[in-house]
N, C-alpha and C positions, 0 to 999 in steps of 0.2 A: 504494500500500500504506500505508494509514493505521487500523489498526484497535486500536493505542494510540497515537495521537497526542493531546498534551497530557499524556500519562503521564509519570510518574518512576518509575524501575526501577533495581533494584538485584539484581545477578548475583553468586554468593558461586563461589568456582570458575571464575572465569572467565578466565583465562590460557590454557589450551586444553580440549581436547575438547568437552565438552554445553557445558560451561559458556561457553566461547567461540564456539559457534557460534548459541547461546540469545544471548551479549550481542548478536551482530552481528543477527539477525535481531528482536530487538525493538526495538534501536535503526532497523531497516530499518522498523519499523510504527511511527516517528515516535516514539517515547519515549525520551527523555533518560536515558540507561543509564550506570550506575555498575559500571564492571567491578572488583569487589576479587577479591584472590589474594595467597595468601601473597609468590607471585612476579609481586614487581612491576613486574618487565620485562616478564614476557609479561601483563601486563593492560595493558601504557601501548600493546605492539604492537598489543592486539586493539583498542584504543579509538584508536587512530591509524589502523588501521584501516577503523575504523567513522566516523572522519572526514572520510578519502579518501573514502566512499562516500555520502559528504554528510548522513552522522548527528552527533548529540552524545552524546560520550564523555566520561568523564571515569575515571583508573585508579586506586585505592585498594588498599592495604596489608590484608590482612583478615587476621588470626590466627584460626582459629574455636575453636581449643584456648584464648582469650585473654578472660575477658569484657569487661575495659577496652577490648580491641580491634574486638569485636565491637560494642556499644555508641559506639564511635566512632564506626562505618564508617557507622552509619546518623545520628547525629549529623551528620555532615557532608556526609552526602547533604543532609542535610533546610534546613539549613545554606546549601550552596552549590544548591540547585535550589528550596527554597522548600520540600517535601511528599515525600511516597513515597506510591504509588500501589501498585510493584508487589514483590515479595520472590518471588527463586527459591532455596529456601535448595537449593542442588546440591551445594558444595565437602563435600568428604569424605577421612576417611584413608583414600586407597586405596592409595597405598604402604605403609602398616602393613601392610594387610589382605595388599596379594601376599608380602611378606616374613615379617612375626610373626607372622599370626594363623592358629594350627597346632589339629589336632585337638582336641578337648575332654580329651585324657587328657592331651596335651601342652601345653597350652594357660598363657599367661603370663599369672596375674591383674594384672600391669601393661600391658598389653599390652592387655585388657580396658578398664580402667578414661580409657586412652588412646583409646581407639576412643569407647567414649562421652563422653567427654568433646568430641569434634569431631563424629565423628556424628548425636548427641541433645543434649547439653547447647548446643553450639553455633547448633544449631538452635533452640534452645528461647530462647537468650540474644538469638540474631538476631530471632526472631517477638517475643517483649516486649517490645525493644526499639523494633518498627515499627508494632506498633498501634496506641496512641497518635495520632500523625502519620499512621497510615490513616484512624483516627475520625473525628480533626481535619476531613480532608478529603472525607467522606462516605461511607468504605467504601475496599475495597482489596483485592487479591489473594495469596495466598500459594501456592505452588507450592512443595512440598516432593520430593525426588528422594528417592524409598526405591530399591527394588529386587527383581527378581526373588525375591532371597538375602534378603529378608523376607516371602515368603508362603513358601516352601517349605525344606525343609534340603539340603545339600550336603557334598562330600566334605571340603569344606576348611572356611575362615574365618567359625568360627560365630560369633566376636563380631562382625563385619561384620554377618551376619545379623540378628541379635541386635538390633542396632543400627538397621539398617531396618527390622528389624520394630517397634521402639518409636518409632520416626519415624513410621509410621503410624497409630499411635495417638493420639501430639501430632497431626498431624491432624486429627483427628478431633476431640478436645475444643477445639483451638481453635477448628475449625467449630461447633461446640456453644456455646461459649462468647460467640462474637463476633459470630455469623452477624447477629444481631438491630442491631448495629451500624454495618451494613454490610460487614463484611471475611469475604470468603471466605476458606477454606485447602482446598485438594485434594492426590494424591499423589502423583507418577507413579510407575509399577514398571519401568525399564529389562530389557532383555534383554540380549545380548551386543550392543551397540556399537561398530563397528567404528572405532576411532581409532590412532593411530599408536602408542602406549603398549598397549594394550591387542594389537592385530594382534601386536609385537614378542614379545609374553610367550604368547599364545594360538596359535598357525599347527598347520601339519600337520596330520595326523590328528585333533587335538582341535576345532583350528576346522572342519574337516570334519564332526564329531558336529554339532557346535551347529547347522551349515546342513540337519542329518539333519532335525533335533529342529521347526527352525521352519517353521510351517506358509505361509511368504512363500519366495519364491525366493530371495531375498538377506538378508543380514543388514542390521539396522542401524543407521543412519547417525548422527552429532550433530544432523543437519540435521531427524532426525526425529523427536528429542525437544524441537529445537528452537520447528516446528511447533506439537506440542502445550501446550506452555509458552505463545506465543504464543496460541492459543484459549483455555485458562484462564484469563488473565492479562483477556483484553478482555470487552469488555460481552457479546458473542455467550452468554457462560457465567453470564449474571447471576444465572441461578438454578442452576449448579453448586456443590455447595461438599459438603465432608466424606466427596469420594469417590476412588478410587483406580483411576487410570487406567493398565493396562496396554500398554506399548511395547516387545513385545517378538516379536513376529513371531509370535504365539500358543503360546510357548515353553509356557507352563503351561495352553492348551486342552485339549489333548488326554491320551486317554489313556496312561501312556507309554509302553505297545509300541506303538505306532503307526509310528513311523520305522521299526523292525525289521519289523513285517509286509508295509512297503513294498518291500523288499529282499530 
């Protein structure tokens, strides 16, 4: 399995769920992986990890709410590996989002302004930062993690939404932007993901709908947007860039009475 080897890669969120399972498997296709996390124990576990399994790790501090931090994180990728190759910018507030981020009547404009600020600004501070040192090196991949909860609305966490949804816009104009350069940006749109954090706050009857709703037997996995991160990231996708790839069991195929007519 070699299909970024010689890459340098840098994972934002990567202490667990996508974002840990995205470090370990593209360090697994030979690229010298930069797991940052706010929490920087579980990003030293997941690249301790990734070294048992005879990768190169390395575990970094990331603040994305931070820009001196965020600017760092790739600074010292570039720094201690020579280049960046690849950016998954994944890390997001998603504990804001299960906790603060409450209907639109209800709704905290700091609470708001917090979610973008990690969400989109983060992301936008992390991409400027790496382009540069993609250029440098002939081109480069950007893999942004939006979200279901940016193409469509829901009962809850519209600044979440909100938020993905303008992540895929940055997308977009950096692909417009850079494409000529050589640096891709693409998007993916997760669905329900089954992770330990997410399984805890989601069960019963509600995880039952979501398995109604998607058109695959199961839900899921990190392993599965790991995957596609993976194929974006490598040359296979040289001519992919500015598009927005759905992983989410064909959550938003279908019409929505469909699960109910099934039934």
């Amino acid at each position: 399995m070699d299909m970024l080897e010689g890459k340098i890669a840098v994972i934002t969120g990567g202490a667990s769920g996508i974002g840990a399972a995205t470090a370990r498997r593209v360090a697994a296709e030979g690229a010298r992986t930069v797991v940052a996390d706010l929490n920087l124990r579980g990003a030293e576990d997941v690249a301790r990890l990734i070294g048992e399994a005879g990768g190169e790790a390395t575990a970094l501090y990331a603040d994305l709410g931070d820009i001196a931090s965020v600017r760092a994180m790739v600074q010292t990728t570039v720094d201690s590996y020579g280049g960046l190759d690849i950016l998954h910018n994944n890390a997001a507030a998603t504990r804001l989002a299960a906790r603060s981020d409450l209907p639109i009547l209800n709704a905290d404009p700091h609470v708001w302004d917090q979610t973008m600020r990690i969400n989109l600004r983060g992301t936008m501070v992390a991409t400027q930062a790496a382009i540069p040192h993609m250029i440098a090196r002939g081109g480069g991949s950007i893999i942004n993690t939006s979200s279901v909860s940016g193409l469509a609305g829901d009962l809850g966490n519209p600044a979440y939404g909100a938020s993905k949804a303008a992540v895929i816009s940055l997308t977009q104009s950096t692909a417009t932007q850079y494409g000529k350069q050589g640096v891709r940006c693409n998007a993916i749109t997760p669905g329900y993901v089954s992770t330990p954090a997410v399984d805890t706050a989601v069960r019963g009857a509600v995880r039952e709908v979501m398995l109604r709703h998607s058109l695959t037997p199961r839900l899921g996995t990190p392993e599965d947007i790991a995957a596609a991160v993976v194929f974006l990231a490598s040359d296979e996708a040289a001519n992919i860039t500015g598009q927005v790839l759905g992983i989410d069991g064909g959550l938003l195929a279908h019409q929505p009475y469909v699960a109910d007519l099934r039934t």
